[in-house]
C-alpha positions as CSV (number, residue, x, y, z in Angstrom):
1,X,33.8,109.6,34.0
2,X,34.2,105.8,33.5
3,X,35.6,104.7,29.7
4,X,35.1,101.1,29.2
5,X,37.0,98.8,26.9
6,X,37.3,95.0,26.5
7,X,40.8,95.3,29.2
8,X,38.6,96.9,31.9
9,X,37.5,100.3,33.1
10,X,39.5,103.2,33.5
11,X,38.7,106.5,35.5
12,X,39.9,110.1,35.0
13,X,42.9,110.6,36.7
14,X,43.9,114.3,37.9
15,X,45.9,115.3,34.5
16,X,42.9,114.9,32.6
17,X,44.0,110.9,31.4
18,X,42.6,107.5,31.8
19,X,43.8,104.9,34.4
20,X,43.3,101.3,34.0
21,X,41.3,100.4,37.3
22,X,43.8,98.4,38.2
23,X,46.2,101.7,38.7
24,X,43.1,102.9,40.2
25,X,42.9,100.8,42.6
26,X,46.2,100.4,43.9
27,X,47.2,104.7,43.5
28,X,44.0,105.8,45.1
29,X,41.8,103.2,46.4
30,X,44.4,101.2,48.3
31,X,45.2,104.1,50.3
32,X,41.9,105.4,50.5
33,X,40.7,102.3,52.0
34,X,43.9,102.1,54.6
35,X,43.2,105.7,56.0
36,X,40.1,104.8,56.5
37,X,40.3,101.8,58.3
38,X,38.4,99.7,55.5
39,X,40.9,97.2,54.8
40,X,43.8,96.4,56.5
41,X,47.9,96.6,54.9
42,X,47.4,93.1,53.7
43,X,44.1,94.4,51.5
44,X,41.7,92.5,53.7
45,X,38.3,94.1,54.2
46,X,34.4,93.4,53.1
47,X,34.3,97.2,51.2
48,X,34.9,97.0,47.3
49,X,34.6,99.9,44.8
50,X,31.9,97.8,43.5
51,X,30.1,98.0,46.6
52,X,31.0,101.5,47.4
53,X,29.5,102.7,44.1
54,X,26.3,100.2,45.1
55,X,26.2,102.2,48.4
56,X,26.5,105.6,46.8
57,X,23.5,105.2,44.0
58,X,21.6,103.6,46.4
59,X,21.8,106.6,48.9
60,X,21.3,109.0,46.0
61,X,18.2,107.3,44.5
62,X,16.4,106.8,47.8
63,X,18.0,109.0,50.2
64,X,18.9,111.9,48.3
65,X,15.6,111.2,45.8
66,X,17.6,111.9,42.5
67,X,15.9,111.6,39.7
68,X,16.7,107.9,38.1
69,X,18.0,109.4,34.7
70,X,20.9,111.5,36.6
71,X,21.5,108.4,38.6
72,X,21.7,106.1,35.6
73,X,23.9,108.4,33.7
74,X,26.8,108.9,37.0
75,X,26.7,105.1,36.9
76,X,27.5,104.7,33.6
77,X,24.6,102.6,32.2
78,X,23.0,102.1,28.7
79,X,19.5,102.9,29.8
80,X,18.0,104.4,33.2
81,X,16.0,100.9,33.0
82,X,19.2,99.0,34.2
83,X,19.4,101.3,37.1
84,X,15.7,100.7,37.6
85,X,16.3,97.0,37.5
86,X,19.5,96.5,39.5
87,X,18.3,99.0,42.2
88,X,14.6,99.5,42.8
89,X,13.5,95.9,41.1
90,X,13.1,93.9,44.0
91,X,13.3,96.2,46.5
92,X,10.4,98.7,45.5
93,X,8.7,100.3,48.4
94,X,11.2,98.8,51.1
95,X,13.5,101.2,51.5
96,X,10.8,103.7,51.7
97,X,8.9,101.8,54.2
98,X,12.1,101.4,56.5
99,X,13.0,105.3,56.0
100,X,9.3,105.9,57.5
101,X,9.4,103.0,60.4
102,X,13.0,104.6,61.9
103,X,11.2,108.6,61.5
C-alpha cells in the first residue's frame, strides 16, 4: 500500500507503519539492490524503484494478462485510464505482436 502526501510516498513497513521512501529506500531497497548485483556500494546502477514498478505492471498487464482495473489499483492510480495511458497508449498491439514473433 502506497500513502501519498505532499513530503513524498511512504510504504508499509513490517509493523504495520508508514516509511518515508526515503527510509525505504536506503532500509530495504539499498540492500535489495546490492544482493542483487543491481547497483554497486557506491549506489550506481540503471534499476530504480520507479522502473522496477514500470517493469512489474508491465509484466502483469501483458504477460500475466491482469485485468487493467487490478493493475491500476496495485499501482496506486486515480483511474484505470492512467494505467491505460502510461502503459498500453503508445504501445498497443506491440507487445502482443513481439510475444507472438519469439513463440
Amino acid at each position: 500500500m502506497t500513502v501519498r502526501w505532499a513530503g513524498g510516498h511512504a510504504r508499509r513497513a513490517r509493523n504495520g507503519k508508514h516509511w518515508r521512501s526515503s527510509n525505504f529506500n536506503r532500509n530495504v531497497l539499498k540492500r535489495a539492490y546490492l544482493a542483487v548485483g543491481w547497483r554497486d556500494a557506491d549506489g550506481n546502477g540503471s534499476w530504480t524503484w520507479h522502473s522496477l514498478q514500470h517493469v512489474f505492471f508491465t509484466t502483469a498487464l501483458f504477460t500475466w494478462k491482469l485485468d487493467v482495473t487490478d493493475v491500476s489499483r496495485m499501482a496506486g492510480h486515480a483511474s484505470y485510464r492512467i494505467t491505460l495511458d502510461m502503459y498500453v497508449g503508445g504501445t498497443a498491439g506491440v507487445l502482443d505482436r513481439a510475444r507472438q514473433a519469439t513463440e
